[in-house]
C-alpha positions in Angstrom: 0.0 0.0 0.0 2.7 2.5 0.8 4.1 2.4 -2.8 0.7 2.4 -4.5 -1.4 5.9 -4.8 -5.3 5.1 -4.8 -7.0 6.2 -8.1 -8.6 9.5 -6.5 -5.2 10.6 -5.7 -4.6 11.3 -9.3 -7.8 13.6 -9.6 -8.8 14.6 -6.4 -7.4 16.0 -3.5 -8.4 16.6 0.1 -8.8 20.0 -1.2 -11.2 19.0 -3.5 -13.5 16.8 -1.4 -13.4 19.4 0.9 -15.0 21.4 -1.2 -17.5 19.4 -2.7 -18.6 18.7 0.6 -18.8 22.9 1.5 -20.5 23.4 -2.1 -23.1 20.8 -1.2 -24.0 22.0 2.4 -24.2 25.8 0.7 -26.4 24.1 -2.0 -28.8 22.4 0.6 -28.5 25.4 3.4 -29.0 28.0 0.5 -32.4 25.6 -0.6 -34.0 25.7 2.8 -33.6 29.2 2.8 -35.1 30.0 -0.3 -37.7 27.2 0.1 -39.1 28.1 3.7 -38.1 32.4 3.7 -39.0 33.5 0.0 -42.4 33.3 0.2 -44.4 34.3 3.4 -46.9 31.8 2.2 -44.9 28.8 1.2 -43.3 26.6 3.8 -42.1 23.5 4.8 -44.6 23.5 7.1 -47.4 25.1 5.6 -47.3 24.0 2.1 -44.6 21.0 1.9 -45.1 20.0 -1.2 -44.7 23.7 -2.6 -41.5 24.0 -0.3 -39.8 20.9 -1.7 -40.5 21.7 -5.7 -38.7 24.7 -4.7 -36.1 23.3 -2.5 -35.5 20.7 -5.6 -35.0 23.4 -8.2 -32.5 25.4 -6.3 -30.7 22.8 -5.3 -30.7 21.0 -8.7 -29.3 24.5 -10.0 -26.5 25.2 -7.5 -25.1 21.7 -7.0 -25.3 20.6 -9.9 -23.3 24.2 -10.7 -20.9 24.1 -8.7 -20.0 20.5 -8.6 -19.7 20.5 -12.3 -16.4 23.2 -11.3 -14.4 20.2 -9.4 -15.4 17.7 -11.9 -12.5 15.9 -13.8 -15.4 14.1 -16.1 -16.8 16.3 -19.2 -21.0 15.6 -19.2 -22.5 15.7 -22.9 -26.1 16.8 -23.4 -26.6 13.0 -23.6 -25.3 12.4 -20.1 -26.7 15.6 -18.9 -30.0 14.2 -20.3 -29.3 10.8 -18.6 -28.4 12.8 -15.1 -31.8 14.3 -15.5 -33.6 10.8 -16.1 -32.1 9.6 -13.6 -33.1 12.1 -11.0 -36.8 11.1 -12.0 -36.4 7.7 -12.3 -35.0 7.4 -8.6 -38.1 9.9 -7.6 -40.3 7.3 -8.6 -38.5 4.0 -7.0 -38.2 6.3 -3.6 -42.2 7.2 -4.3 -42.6 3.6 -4.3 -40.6 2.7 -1.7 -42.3 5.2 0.4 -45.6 3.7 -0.2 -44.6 -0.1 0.9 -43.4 1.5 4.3 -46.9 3.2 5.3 -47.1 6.2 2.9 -51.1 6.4 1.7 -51.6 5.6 -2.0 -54.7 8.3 -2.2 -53.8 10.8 -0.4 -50.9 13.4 0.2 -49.6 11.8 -3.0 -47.9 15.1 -4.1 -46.6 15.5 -0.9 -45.0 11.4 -1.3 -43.6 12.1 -4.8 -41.9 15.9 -3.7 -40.8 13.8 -0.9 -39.4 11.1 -3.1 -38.1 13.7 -5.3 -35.9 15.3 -2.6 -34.4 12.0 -1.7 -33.1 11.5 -5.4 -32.0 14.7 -5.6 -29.4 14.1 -2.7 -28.7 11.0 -3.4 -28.4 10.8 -7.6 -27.9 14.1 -8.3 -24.5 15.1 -6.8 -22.5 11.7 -7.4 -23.7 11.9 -11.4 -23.0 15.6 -11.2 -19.2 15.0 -10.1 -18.5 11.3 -12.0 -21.4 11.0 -14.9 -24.5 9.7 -15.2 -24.0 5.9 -15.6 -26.0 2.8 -14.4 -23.1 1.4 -13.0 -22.4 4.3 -10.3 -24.3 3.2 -7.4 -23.1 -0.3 -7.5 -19.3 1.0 -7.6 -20.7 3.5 -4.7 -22.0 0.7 -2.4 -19.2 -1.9 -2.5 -16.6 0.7 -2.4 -14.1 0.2 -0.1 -12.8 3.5 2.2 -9.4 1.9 2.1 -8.9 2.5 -1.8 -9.6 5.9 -1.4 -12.3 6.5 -4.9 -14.6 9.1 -5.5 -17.0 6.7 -5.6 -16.3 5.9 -1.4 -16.6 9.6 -1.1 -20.3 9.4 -1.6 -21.1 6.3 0.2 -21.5 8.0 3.7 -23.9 10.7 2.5 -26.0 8.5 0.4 -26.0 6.0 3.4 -26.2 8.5 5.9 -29.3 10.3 3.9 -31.3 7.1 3.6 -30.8 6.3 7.7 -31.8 9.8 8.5 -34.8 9.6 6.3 -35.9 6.3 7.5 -35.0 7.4 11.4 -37.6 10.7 10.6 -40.5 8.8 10.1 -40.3 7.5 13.7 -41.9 10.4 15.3 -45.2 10.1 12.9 -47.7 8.6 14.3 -46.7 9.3 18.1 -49.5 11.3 19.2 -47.6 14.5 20.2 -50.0 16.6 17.6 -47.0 18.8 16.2 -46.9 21.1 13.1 -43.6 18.9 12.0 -44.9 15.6 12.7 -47.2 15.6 9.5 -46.0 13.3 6.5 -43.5 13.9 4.5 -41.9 16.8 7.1 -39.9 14.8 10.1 -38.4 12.7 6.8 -37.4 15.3 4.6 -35.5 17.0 7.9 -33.8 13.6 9.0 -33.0 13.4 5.4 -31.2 16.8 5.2 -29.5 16.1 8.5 -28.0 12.5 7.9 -27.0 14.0 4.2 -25.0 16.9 6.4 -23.3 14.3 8.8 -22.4 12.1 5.6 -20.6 14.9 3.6 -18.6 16.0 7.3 -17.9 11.8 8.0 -16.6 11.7 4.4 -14.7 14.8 4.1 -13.0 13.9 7.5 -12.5 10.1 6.6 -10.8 11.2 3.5 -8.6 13.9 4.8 -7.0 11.4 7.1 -6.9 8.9 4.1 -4.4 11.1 1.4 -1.9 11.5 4.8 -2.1 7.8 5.3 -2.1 6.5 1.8 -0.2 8.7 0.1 3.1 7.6 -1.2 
């Protein structure tokens, strides 16, 4: 190992993940601002679904921006196209998905699929943004191994760390507390945004003390 350099050596240094990560939390900070402050009408709590077509949009715009800056990969209009079904396509598996752990079929369905939406669009969006929109991403993402030091390990912890804090949200649902934030889709989208926040910090600091120890 000490006379090998991992592949994201070659393209990526600490510097860089760092900022990925920072772009990424400004992308998602700057969202919840804009989605919950613009309007005095729209909210996540008072409108959700309102709040997260807008949180999508600005986030879509400013991640996909600025990660596109860092990226060593040059996106066609056929990938770009590709990211974009992508996004979609994973809105409708988490829609799904939300729907065979409780969600109602009939009702608050714009609320599930804006829900679902959000969920894509931290987990597909920045990974395709930074290394291309391919089918064989997410598989490369999961059994990645820290040790080897890829971009691909880079996104493991948020997308894992997303999908925990989603599914760790919906815990406070149907307790009877009768609070604003307890109403479907709300206490997700939150645990979402919070495990996505502690992924980007666990993989920006798992990979700073990676390039001192595997660098040659």
């Amino acid at each position: 190992m000490a006379g090998l350099a991992p592949a994201f050596l070659h393209l990526y240094s600490t510097k860089d993940f760092f900022t990925i990560s920072l772009v990424q939390v400004l992308a998602a900070w700057t969202s919840v601002a804009v989605s919950n402050f613009a309007s005095t009408s729209v909210s996540l709590l008072t409108r959700s679904a309102a709040s997260l077509r807008l949180f999508c949009f600005v986030f879509a715009m400013l991640c996909f921006a600025l990660i596109r800056t860092k990226s060593r990969i040059r996106l066609s209009i056929v990938q770009v196209l590709k990211l974009i079904f992508f996004v979609f396509g994973s809105a409708a598996i988490f829609h799904v998905i939300a729907v065979l752990f409780g969600a109602s079929i009939t009702e608050q369905t714009e609320e599930t699929f804006c829900w679902a939406l959000l969920m894509s669009h931290l987990v597909v969006l920045p990974a395709c943004s930074l290394l291309g929109a391919h089918l064989e991403l997410f598989p490369r993402i999961f059994f990645s191994s820290w040790s080897d030091g890829t971009p691909e390990a880079y996104f493991q912890c948020s997308i894992i760390f997303t999908l925990l804090g989603a599914w760790l949200g919906a815990f406070p649902i149907p307790l009877d507390w009768d609070r604003p934030w307890q109403v479907w889709p709300i206490p997700c989208v939150i645990g979402a945004l919070v495990g996505y926040i502690i992924g980007l910090a666990i993989s920006t600091l798992t990979f700073a003390f990676s390039e001192g120890r595997l660098r040659p």
